[in-house]
C-alpha positions as CSV (number, residue, x, y, z in Angstrom):
1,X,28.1,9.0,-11.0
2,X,25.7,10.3,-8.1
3,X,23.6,7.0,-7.3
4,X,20.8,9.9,-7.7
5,X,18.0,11.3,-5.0
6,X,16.2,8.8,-2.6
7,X,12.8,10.8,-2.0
8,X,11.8,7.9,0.7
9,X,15.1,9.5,2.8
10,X,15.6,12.6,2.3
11,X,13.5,15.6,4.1
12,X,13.3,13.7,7.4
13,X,13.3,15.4,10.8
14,X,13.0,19.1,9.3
15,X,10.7,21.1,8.8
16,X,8.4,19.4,5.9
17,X,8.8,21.0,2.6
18,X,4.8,20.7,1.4
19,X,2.7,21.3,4.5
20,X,5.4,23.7,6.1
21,X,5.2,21.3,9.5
22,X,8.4,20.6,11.6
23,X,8.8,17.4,14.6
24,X,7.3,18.5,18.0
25,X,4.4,20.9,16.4
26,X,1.6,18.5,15.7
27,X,0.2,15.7,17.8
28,X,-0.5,11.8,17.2
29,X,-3.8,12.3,15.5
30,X,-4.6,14.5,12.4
31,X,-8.3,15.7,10.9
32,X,-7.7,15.7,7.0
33,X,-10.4,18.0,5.7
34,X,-9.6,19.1,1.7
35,X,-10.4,22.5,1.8
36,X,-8.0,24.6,4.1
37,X,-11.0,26.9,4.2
38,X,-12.7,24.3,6.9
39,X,-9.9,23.7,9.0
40,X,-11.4,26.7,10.9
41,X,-14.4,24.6,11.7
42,X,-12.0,22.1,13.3
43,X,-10.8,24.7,15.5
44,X,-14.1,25.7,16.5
45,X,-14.2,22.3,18.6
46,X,-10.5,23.2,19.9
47,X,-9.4,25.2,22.8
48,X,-5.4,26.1,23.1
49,X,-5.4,26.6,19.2
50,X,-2.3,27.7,17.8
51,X,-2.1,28.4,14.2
52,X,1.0,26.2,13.0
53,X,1.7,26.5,8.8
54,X,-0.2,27.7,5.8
55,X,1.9,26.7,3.0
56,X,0.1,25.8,-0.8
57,X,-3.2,24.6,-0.1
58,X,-2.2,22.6,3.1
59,X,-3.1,24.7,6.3
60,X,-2.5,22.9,9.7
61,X,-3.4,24.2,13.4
62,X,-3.6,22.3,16.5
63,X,-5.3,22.4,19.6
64,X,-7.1,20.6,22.7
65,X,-10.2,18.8,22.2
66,X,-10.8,16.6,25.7
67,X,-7.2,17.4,27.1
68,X,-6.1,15.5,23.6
69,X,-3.7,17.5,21.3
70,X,-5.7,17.3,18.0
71,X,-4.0,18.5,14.5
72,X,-5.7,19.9,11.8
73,X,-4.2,19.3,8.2
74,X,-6.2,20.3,4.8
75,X,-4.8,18.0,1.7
76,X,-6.7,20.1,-1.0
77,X,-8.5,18.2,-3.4
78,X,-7.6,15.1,-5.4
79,X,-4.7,12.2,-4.3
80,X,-1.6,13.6,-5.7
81,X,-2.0,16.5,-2.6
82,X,-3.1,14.3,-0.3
83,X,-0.5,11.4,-0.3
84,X,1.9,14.7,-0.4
85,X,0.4,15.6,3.4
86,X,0.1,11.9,4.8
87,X,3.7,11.2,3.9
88,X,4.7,14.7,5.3
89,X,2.6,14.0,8.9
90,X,3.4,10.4,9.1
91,X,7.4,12.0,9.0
92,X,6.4,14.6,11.5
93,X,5.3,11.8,14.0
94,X,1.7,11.7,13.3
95,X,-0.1,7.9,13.7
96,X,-3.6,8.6,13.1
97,X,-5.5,10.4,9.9
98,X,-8.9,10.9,9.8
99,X,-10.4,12.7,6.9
100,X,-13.2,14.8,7.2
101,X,-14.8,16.3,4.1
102,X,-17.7,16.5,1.1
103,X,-18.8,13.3,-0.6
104,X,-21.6,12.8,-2.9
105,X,-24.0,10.2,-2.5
106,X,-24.1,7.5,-5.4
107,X,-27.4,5.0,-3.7
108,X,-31.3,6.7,-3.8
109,X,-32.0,7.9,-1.0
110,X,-29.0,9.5,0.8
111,X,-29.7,13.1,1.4
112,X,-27.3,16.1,2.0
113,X,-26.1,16.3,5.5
114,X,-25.8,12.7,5.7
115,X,-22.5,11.0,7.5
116,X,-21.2,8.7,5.4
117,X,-18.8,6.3,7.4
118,X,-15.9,4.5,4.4
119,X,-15.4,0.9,4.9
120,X,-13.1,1.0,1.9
121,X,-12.0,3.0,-1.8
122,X,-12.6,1.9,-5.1
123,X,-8.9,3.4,-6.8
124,X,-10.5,5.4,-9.8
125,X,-7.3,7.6,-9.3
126,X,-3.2,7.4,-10.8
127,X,-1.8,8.2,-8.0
128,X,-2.0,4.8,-5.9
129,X,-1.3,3.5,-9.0
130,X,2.1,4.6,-8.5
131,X,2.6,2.9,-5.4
132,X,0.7,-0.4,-5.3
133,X,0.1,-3.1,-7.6
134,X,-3.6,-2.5,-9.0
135,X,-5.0,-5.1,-7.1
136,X,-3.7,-3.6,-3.9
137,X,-7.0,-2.9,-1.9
138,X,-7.4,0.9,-0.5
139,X,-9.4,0.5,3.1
140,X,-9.1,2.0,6.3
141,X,-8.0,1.0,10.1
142,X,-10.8,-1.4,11.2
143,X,-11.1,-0.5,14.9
144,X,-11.3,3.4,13.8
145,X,-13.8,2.6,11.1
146,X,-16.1,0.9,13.6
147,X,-15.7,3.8,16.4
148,X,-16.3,6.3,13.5
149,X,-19.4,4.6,13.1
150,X,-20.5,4.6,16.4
151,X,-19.8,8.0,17.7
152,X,-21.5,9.2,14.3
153,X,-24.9,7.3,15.6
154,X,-24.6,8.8,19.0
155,X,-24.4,12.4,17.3
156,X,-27.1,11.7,15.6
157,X,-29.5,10.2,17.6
158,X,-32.6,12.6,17.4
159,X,-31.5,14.8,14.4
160,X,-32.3,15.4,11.3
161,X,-29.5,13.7,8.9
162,X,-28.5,9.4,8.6
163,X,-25.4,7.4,9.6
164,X,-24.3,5.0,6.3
165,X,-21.3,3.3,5.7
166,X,-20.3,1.4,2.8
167,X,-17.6,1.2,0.0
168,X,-17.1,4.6,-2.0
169,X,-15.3,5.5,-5.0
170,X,-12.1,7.5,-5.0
171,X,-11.9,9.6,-8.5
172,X,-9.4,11.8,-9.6
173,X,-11.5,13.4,-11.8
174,X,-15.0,16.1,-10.9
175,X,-15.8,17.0,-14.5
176,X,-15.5,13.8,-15.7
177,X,-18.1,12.2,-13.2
178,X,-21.0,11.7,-16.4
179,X,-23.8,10.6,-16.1
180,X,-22.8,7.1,-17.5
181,X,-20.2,6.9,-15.1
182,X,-22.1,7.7,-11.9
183,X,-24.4,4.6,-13.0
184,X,-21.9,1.6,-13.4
185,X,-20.5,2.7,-9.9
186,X,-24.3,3.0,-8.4
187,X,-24.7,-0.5,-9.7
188,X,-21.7,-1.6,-8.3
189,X,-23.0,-0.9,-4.9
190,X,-20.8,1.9,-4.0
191,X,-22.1,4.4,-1.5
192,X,-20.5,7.4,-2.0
193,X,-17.5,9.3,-4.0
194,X,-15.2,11.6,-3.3
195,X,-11.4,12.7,-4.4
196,X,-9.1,11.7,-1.8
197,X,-9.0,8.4,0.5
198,X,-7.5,6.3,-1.8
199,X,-4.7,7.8,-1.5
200,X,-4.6,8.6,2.1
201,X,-5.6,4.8,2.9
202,X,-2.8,3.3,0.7
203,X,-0.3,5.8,1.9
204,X,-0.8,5.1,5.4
205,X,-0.9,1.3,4.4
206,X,2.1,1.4,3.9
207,X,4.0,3.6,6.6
208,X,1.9,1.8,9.0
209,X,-0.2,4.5,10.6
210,X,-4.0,4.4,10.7
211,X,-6.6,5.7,8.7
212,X,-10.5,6.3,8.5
213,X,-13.2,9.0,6.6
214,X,-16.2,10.4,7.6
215,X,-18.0,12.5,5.0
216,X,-20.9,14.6,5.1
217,X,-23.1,14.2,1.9
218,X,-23.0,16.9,-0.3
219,X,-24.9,16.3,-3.1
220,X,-26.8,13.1,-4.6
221,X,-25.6,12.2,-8.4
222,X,-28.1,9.3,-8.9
223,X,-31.2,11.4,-7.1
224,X,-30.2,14.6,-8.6
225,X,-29.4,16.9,-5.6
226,X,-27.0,19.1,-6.3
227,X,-23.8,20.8,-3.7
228,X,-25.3,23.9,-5.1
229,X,-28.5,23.4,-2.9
230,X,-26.9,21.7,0.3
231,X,-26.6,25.2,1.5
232,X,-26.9,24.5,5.6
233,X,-27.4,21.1,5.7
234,X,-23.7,20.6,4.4
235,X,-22.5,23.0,6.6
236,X,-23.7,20.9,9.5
237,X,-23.2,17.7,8.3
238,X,-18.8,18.8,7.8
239,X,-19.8,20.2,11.9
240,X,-21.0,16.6,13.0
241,X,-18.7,14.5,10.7
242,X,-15.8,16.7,12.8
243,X,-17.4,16.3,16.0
244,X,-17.5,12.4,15.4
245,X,-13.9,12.4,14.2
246,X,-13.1,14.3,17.5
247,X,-14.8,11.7,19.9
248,X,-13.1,8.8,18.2
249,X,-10.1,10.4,18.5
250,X,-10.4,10.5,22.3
251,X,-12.0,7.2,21.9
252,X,-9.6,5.2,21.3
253,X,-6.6,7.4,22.4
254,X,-5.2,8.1,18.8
């Protein structure tokens, strides 16, 4: 009897069957926005860009930013997709993720636009559930967290948006988000929440790669601003949140 398929082996050194990425097209350090739709805004800070995959809703390019070979890698939204395109970089050689999104705010007071730095992931989701015991905690690279902060402060020194980090809350589910909900995690102290870095910390936990999130605010659930009236303020809070990512990156030689 066949002993069965061993997902942790096969599919190494090929081209990846998710994120459509092969060995020897990406580089050390990936930007993990959700939305392949903003990957373009990666490239804007790129020169050398060269369009690698576009396969399901993960769209990768890479380019220079500082002589450094960034890569650009949407996850779409939620865990399950995510975990799919850590697993699928960390087996491409990639060492560093970063992810760069939307997040909305769950303390009065933090305003669309903001850059909102994760020092760790409540796991409202199934998917690390799957991998880890439930205690297992979901937080990123230390030394990538703290640069994230800083080069977010240097941004924006003199403009019109706040640097806050704190825990956030990792959910798998938008709709679901009530009112009732969004309370118990305000009282619980957590900053932000968003869809994805629970997955992406555990994930590259446990392959041993590093990990971090900075977030522009889209939207504040406790104060009552709503994504549908971010309008530019998103826009360039996803701009600086890249632009931070990017300086980190060269940083700390990711």
């Amino acid at each position: 009897m066949s002993a069965g398929v061993d997902k942790s082996q096969v599919g190494r050194d090929v081209r990846q069957f998710h994120i459509g990425v092969a060995p020897g097209e990406v580089g050390t350090v990936a930007l993990l926005p959700g939305d392949p739709f903003r990957v373009p805004l990666v490239a804007e800070f790129l020169t050398d860009v060269r369009d690698v995959a576009h396969n399901r809703e993960h769209r990768t390019v890479t380019g220079l930013y500082k002589g450094k070979l960034i890569t650009a890698t949407s996850t779409g939204m939620g865990c399950p997709s995510t975990a799919i395109a850590v697993e699928e970089l960390v087996r491409v050689g990639v060492t560093s993720v970063i992810r760069v999104g939307s997040s909305a705010g769950l303390q009065p007071g933090v305003r669309p636009g903001d850059l909102l730095v994760s020092e760790g992931s409540l796991r409202n989701d199934g998917t690390t559930a799957a991998y880890v015991h439930h205690g297992y905690p979901a937080v990123p690279d230390l030394e990538l967290t703290l640069e994230l902060r800083r080069a977010a402060e240097r941004l924006a020194a003199g403009k019109d948006y706040a640097v806050r980090s704190g825990l956030n809350v990792s959910s798998d589910a938008f709709y679901a988000e009530t009112p009732e909900v969004v309370a118990e995690f305000s009282r619980l102290g957590m900053l932000n929440m968003e869809m994805e870095s629970s997955a992406m910390y555990v994930v590259a936990r446990l392959r041993g790669i590093r990990a971090g999130m900075i977030c522009s605010c889209s939207s504040n659930l406790v104060d009552g601003a709503s994504v549908y009236d971010a309008g530019r303020r998103l826009h360039d809070g996803w701009m600086a949140s890249i632009e931070a990512a990017l300086e980190a990156a060269v940083t700390l030689d990711l």
